[in-house]
C-alpha positions as CSV (number, residue, x, y, z in Angstrom):
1,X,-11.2,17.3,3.0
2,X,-10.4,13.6,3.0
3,X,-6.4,12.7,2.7
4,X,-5.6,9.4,0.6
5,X,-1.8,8.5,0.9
6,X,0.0,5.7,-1.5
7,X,3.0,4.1,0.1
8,X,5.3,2.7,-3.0
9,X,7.7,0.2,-1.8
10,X,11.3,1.7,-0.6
11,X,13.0,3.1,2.2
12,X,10.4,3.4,4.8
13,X,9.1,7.3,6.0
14,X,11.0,8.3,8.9
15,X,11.2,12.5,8.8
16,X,8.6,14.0,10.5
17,X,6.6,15.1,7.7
18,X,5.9,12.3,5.9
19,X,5.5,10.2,8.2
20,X,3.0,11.8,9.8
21,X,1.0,12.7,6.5
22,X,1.1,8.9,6.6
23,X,-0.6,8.5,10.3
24,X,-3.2,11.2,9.6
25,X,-4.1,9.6,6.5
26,X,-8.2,9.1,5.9
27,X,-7.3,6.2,4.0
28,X,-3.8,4.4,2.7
29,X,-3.4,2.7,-0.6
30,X,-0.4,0.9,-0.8
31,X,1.5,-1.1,-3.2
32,X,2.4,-4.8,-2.5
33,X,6.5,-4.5,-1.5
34,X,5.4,-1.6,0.3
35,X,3.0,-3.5,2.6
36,X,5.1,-5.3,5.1
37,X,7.1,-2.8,6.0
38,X,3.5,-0.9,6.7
39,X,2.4,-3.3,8.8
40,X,5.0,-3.8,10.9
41,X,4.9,-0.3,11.9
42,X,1.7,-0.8,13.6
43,X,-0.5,0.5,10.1
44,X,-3.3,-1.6,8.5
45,X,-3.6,-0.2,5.1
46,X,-7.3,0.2,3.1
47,X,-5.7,-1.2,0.7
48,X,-3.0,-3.4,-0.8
49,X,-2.3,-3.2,-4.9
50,X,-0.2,-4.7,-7.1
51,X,0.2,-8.1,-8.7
52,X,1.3,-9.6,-5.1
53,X,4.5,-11.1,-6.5
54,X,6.4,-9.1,-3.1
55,X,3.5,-9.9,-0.7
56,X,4.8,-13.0,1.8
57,X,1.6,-15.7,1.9
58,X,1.0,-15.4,5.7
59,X,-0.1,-11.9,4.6
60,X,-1.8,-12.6,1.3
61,X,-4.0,-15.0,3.7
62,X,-4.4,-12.6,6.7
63,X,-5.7,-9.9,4.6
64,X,-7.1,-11.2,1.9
65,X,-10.0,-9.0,2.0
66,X,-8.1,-6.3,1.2
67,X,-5.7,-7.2,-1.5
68,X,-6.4,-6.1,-4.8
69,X,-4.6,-8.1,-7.3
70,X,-3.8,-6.8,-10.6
71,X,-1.6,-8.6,-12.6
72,X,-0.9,-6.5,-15.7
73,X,2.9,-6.6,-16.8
74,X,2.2,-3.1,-18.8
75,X,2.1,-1.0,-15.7
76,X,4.3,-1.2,-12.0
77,X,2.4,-1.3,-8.7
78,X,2.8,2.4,-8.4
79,X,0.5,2.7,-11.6
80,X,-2.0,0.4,-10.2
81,X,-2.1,1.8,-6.8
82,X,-3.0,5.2,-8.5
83,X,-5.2,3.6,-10.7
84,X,-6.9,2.0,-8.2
85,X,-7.2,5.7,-5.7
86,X,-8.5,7.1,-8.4
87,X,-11.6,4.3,-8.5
């Protein structure tokens, strides 16, 4: 069985279990605030989502190919990470 994790933006994993459903993960989905704080820890998500406004540019240019930019004001990033896991 294939494990997809979405990382919402907040306080960073740090227990145990969490954190390491978020290293096993097949694939990780997460929202724009959330992705920074991702990728300083050493993880490349599959995915960023969100309508970008949290992404810095240096990393809206650097992985570009994996942003997907949705900029509906009806639903958070949370919503459209789902959304887009579900895809």
């Amino acid at each position: 069985m294939k494990t997809l994790v979405i990382l919402a933006d907040g306080e960073f994993p740090t227990h145990p279990q969490p954190l390491g459903q978020l290293l096993s993960a097949d694939k990780v989905v997460c929202c724009d605030g959330a992705a920074e704080a991702l990728i300083n820890h050493g993880i490349i998500p599959d995915a960023i989502v969100g309508d970008m406004d949290s992404l810095p540019e240096n990393l809206k240019a650097k992985y570009a190919s994996i942003i997907h930019k949705d900029t509906c004001q009806e639903t958070n990033d949370l919503t459209k990470a789902f959304r887009y896991a579900l895809e």
